[in-house]
N, C-alpha and C positions, 0 to 999 in steps of 0.2 A: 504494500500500500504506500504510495507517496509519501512525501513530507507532510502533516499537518491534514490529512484526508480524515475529513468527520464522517467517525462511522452512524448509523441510525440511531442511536442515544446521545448524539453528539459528543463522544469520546474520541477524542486522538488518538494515534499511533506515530511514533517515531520508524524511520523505514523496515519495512518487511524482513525480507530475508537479508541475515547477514554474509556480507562479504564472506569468501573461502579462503586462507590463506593458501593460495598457490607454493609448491614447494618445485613444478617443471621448470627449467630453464628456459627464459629469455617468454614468458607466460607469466601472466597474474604479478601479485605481489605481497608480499609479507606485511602479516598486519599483527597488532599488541608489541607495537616497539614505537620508538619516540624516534621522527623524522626531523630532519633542520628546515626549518621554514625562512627565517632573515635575521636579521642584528637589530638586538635590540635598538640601537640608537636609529633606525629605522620606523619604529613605531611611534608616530606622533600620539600625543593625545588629543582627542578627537578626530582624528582621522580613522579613514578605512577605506581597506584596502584588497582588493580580492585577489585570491591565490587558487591557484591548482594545484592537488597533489592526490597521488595514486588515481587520478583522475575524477576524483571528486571535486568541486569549489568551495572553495574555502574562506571565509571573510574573515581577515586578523586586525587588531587595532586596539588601543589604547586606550582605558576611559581617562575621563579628565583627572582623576585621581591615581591615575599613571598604574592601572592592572591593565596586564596582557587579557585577551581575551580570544578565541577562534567562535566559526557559528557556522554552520552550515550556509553559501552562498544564494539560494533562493528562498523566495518568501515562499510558505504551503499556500499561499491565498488563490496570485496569479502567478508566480514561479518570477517575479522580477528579480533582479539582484539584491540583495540584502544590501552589500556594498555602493551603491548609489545611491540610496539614505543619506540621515543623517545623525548622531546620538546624540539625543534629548536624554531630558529625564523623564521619568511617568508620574503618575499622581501618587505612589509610594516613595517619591522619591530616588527613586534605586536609577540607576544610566541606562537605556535602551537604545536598540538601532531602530530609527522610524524607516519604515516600506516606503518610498519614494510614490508607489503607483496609489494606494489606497491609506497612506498613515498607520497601519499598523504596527504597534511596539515589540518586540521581543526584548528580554533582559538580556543583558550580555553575559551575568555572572551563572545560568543554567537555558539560556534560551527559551524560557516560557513568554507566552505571548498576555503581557498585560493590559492591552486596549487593542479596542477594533470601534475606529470611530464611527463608523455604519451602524452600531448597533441602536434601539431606541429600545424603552422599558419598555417588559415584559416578552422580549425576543426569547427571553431562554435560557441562549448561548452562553457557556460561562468559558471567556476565554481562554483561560491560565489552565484549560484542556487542552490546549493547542499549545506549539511548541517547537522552535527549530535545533538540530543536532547541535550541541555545545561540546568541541571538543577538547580535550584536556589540554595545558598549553602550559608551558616552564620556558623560564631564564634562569641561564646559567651560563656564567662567564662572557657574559655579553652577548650571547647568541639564544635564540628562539628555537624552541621543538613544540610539535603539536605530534600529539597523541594517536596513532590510526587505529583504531580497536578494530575487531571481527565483531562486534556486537554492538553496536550503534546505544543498543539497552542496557550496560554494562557500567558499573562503575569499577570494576575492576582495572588495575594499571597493573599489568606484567612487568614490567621491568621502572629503573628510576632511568632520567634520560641520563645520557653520557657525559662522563667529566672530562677534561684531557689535563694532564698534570704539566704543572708548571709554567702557566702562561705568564709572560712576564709584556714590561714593558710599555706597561697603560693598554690602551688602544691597540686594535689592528692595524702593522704597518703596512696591511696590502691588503685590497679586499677585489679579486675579477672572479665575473661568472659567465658561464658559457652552457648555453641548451645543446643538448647532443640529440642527433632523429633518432635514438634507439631506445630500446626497453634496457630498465637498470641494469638488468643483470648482464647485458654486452658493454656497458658503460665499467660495469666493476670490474669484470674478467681485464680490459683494456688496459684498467687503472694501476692492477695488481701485477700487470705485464712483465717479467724482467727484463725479456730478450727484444721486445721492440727500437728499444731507444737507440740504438747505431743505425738502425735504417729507417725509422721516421723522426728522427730529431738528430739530425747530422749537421749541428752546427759548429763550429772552431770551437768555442767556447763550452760545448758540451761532450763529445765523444763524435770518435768517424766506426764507421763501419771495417776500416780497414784494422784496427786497430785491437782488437777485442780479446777479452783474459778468460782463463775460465775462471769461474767466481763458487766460493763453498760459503752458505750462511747458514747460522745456525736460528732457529725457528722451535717457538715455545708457544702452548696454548695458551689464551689471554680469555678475561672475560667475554662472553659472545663474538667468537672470533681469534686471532694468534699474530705474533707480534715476529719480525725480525731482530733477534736482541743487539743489544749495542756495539756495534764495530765501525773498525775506519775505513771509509767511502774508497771504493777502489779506485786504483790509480789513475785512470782513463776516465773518473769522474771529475772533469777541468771542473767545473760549475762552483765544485767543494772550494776550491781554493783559492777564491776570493775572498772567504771566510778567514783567511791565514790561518797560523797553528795546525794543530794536529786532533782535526775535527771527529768526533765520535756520534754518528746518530743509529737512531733505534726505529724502525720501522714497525708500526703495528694497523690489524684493519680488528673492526668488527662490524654488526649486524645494523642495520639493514646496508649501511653503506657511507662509514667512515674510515679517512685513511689519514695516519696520525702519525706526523713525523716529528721528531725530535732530535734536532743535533746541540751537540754540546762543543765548546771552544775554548776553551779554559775556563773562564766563571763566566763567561756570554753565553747564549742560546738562543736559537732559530726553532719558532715552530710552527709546522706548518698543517693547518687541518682542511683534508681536501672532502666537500660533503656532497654525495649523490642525492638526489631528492626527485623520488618519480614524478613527472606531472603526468601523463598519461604514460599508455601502452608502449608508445612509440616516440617520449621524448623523456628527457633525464635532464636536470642542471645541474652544472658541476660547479659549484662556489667552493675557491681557494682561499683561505685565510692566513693571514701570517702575522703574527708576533715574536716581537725580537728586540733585545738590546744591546745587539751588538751598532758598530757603528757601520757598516755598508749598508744600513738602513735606513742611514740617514744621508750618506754621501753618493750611493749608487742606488739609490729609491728608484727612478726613473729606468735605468738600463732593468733592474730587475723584474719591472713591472713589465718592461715590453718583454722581456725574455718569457714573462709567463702567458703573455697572451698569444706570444708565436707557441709554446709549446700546447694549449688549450685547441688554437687554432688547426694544428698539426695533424693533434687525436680526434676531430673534430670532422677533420677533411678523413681521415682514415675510415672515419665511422662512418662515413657518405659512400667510401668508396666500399665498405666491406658490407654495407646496405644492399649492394647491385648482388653481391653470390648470395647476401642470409633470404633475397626473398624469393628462393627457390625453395626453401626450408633445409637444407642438405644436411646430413650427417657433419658433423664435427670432429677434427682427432686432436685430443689434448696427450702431450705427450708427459712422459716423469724425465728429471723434474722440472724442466722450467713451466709448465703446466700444472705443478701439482696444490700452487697456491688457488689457481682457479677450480679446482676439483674440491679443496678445502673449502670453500665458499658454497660450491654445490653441496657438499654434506653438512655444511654447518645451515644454509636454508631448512635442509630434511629434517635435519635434528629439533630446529626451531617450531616447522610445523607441526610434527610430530608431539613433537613437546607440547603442543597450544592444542591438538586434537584430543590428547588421552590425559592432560594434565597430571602428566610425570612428570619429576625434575628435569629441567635443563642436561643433556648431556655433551660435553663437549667433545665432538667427535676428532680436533686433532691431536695428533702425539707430538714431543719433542725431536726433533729428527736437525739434519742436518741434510742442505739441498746443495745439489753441484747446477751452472749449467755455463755455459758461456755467452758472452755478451761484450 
């Protein structure tokens, strides 16, 4: 049943069936996990602002008294945007987003519907039956997550959202985003790539094709997900040493689609959090964030930031081109190891649905291992 469809006793329903967390590859999407939606300094108060994500719309925005807030993007009445409103308050006093088409209120702190100015006494209708999807919504560390449940009727939250340790430096010294035509899970395989980078990012400044070592790292399971542990950036990585010293970083990913790097310089640090965020089936945005106090952050701002939009651009044009073979649907061969981080990602989806299906514990299906491959 729709948003907000009054059943014959004028009772509401939040939507029908719930979403299935998809666990096939490059299909569906994982749901009861906390996605990145924007930065906080992004959300005005009073503003609003509509989002897509897993292919739902999403209305996120600020009240005047500076709560985050998400709402499902159409009114139940005539399906207009929520987000082309405006937030009032209601006669309780409480913030509401007013329906641009007919005035109707919904709260922002659970999405019930407080006024319907159409109504005259004695109609009946008692509105605060009525009600649009509110969905759960946290800041932390500057950054926004909204909540995707499988049950729309649920106040249960599976997981807390994710922390990344050690952000330093105030502010973001970089913030670029880039939408990819593909579904997440080609977006992730891409990201977690090792073997790409000499032949689609063959700049001076970063590695040649001709040039390439075999590489052994060692790999340890991490919460939802498993981490690259801490070693120094191999040799043919030029990019590192601009950083001067004798730089040590840690590579880690987890679920649904964070990648969290950490390098270290003597007592400076570089960090960088790269966030997948499905909007639909067939599109992904990839927002890179960076914090850092070292100093090329202040004196090579400019070169770094273009380096990063030539590399977004790079995997972007790859993903265009690797669009022309996926939509024949073909078999895929992942090879061991420099495939075996994308195979980990397939099992740790499995395990996650799995896990949200039969409500067993969480099991983390990688092991500690040690990967070779060359690049």
């Amino acid at each position: 049943m729709p948003d907000g469809e009054i059943k014959p006793q004028n009772v509401e329903s939040l939507p029908g069936a719930a979403p299935k967390s998809a666990a096939a590859f490059g299909r569906g999407f994982l749901y009861d996990l906390w996605y990145f939606a924007a930065l906080s300094s992004e959300l005005k108060p009073g503003k609003l602002k509509r989002y897509e994500m897993l292919g739902e719309p999403v209305l996120i925005g600020r009240t005047q008294g500076g709560v985050a807030y998400a709402l499902r993007d159409i009114c139940p009445h005539r399906a207009a945007p929520l987000s082309a409103g405006t937030l009032v308050k209601d006669d309780q006093g409480q913030e509401a987003v007013q329906c641009v088409y007919h005035g109707w209120l919904f709260r922002t702190a659970d999405g019930v519907c407080s006024s319907i100015p159409s109504l005259v006494e004695g109609q009946g209708l008692n509105s605060e039956r009525i009600r649009v999807r509110a969905y759960p919504i946290r800041e932390s560390q500057g950054l926004v997550f909204v909540y995707m449940s499988s049950d729309p009727r649920s106040a249960e939250i599976a997981a807390e959202p994710p922390t990344f340790a050690g952000v330093v430096g105030g502010g973001p010294k970089l913030v670029e985003r880039m939408d990819f035509d593909s579904h997440v899970d080609q977006a992730v395989v891409g990201l977690m790539d090792p073997t790409h980078g000499p032949f689609v990012h063959q700049q001076w400044w970063w590695r040649s094709s001709k040039k390439q070592l075999v590489k052994a790292k060692a790999f340890e399971p991490r919460e939802l997900g498993f981490a690259m542990i801490s070693h120094a950036p191999s040799k043919n990585s030029r990019a590192y040493r601009i950083l001067g010293g004798a730089p040590q970083t840690e590579i880690s990913f987890r679920l649904p689609g964070y990648r969290w790097e950490h390098i270290q310089v003597g007592d400076r640090q570089v960090l960088a959090l790269t966030c997948l965020t499905p909007v639909t089936e067939t599109k992904t945005r990839i927002t890179q964030i960076i914090w850092s106090d070292h100093w090329a952050f202040g004196v090579l701002k400019p070169l770094i930031r273009a380096g990063t939009r030539i590399f977004l651009k790079q995997d972007g044009d790859m993903v265009n081109l690797q669009n022309e073979g996926l939509r024949y649907d073909p078999p895929l061969i992942w090879i061991d190891d420099a495939d075996k981080q994308a195979k980990w990602y397939q099992q740790l989806k499995k395990a996650w649905a799995a896990h949200r299906a039969a409500g067993a514990p969480f099991v983390n299906p990688v092991a500690a291992t040690i990967l070779r491959w060359r690049s």
